[in-house]
N, C-alpha and C positions, 0 to 999 in steps of 0.2 A: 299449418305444417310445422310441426316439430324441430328443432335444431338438429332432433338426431336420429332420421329417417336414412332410411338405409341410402338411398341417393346424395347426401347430404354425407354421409362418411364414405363412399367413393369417392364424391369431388375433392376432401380434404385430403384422401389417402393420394385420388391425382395430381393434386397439388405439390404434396411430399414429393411425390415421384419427379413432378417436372424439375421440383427443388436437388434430384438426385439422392434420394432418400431410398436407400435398398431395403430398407426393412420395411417401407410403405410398399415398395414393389411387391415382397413376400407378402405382405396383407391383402394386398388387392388381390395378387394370384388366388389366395389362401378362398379370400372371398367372391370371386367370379370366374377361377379358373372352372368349375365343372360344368354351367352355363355356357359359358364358351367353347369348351372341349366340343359337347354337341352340339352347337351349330355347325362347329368345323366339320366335326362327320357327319353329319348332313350333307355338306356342302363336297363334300371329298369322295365319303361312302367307305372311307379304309381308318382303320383304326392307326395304324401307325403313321398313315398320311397326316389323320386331323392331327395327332400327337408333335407333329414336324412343323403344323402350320401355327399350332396353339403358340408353339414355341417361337417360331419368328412374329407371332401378335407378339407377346410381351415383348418382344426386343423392338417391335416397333411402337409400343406402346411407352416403354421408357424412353425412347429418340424424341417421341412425338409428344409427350404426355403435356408440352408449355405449349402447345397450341390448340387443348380441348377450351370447349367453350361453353359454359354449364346453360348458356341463353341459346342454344342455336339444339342441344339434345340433352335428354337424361348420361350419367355417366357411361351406363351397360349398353346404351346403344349406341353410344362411340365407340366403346369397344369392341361391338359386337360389328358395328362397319369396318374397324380395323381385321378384324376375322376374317369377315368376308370379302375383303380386298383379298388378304393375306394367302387365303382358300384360292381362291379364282386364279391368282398368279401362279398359286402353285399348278392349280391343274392347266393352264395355259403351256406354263414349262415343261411337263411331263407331255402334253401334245406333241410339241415344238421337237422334244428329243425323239418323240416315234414317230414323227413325221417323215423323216429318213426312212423308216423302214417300207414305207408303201410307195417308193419309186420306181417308176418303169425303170426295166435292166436297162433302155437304150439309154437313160441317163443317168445313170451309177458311173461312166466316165468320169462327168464334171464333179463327181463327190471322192472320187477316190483319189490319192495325193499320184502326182507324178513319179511311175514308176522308170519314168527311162535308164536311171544307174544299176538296173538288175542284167545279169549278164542271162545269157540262156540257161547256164546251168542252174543260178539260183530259180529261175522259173521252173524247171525240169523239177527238183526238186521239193519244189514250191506243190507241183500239179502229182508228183508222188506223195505228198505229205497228204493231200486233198482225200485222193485215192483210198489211202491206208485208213484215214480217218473213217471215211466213206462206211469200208468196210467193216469197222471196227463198233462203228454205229450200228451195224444191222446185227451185228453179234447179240448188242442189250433185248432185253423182253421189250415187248410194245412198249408199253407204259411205263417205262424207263426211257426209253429211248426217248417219247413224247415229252418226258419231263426235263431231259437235256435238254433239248432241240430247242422249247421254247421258251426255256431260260437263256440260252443264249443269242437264239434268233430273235427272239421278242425282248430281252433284258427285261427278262421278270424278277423280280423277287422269288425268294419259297414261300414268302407268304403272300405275294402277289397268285405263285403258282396254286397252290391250295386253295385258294379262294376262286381261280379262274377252273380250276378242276374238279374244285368241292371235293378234295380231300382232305386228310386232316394235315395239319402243319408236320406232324413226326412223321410221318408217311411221306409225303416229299423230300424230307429231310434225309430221311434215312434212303430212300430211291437213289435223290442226288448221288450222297456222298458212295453209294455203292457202282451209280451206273459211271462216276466219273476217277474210282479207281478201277477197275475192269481196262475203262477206257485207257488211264496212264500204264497199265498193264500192256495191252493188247499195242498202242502205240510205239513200247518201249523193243519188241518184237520187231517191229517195221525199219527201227532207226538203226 
């Protein structure tokens, strides 16, 4: 084996790195971010996701890089396990936040904060505000209305929503931004 196999200049460039060497950092990105990138989307399935987790690898890739160990793996498959730590956490998180969303109503109590300092009127106005919305919603076309709803019921993304809709990104986009001035319209009316 050669001194200067491509394995052999990852370890040195992880070396630099663990030394705090940011121009080693750029070299290694330079030379295994696009390897990397696709395992992440693999592992994720969203372009913007793996792009989010690519980026906390290298930041843990820099934290971590004085504890690689060139006798226990090759460089890229240290990396490529920091990835897919990286991946998995992330999609554990993005569970964990929509996990909330599939609770029985009978326990949406214990989630929501203690409302006792609302007087009646703020409730009254509260349960009119509901109403107006209510109504306001069934004003938009279907599939506007759809692309509200579950962007904020679901806290999608648009490009979550596009891809969960199979439409194109501008088509969402453009949906949104029109069904939720209508909406600021048609509200403004109500107040």
């Amino acid at each position: 084996m050669s001194a200067n196999t491509p394995d052999n200049d990852l370890m040195d460039l992880l070396d630099r790195v663990a030394a705090r060497d940011e121009a080693a950092l750029k070299q290694l990105y330079d030379r295994s971010a696009s390897r990397l990138y696709g395992l992440a989307l693999r592992i994720v399935s969203n372009k913007e996701w793996a792009e989010d987790v690519l980026q906390e690898s290298f930041l843990g890739i820099w934290r971590n890089a004085g504890t690689y160990r060139d006798s226990l793996s090759p460089p890229l498959a240290w990396m490529g396990m920091v990835v897919r730590s990286r991946a998995l956490d992330f999609l554990r998180r993005r569970r964990a936040e929509r996990l909330h969303l599939n609770v029985p109503i009978e326990d949406m109590d214990e989630l929501l904060p203690d409302n006792d300092g609302k007087s009646p009127l703020q409730w009254a106005q509260a349960s009119e505000q509901a109403a107006a919305l209510h109504q306001c919603l069934q004003r938009l076309e279907q599939a506007q209305r759809q692309v509200v709803s579950l962007a904020y019921l679901k806290d999608l993304s648009q490009s979550e929503l596009a891809s969960y809709l199979k439409l194109p990104l501008g088509t969402v986009k453009t949906w949104m931004r029109r069904s939720l001035e209508q909406l600021r319209k048609c509200m403004a009316r109500h107040v």
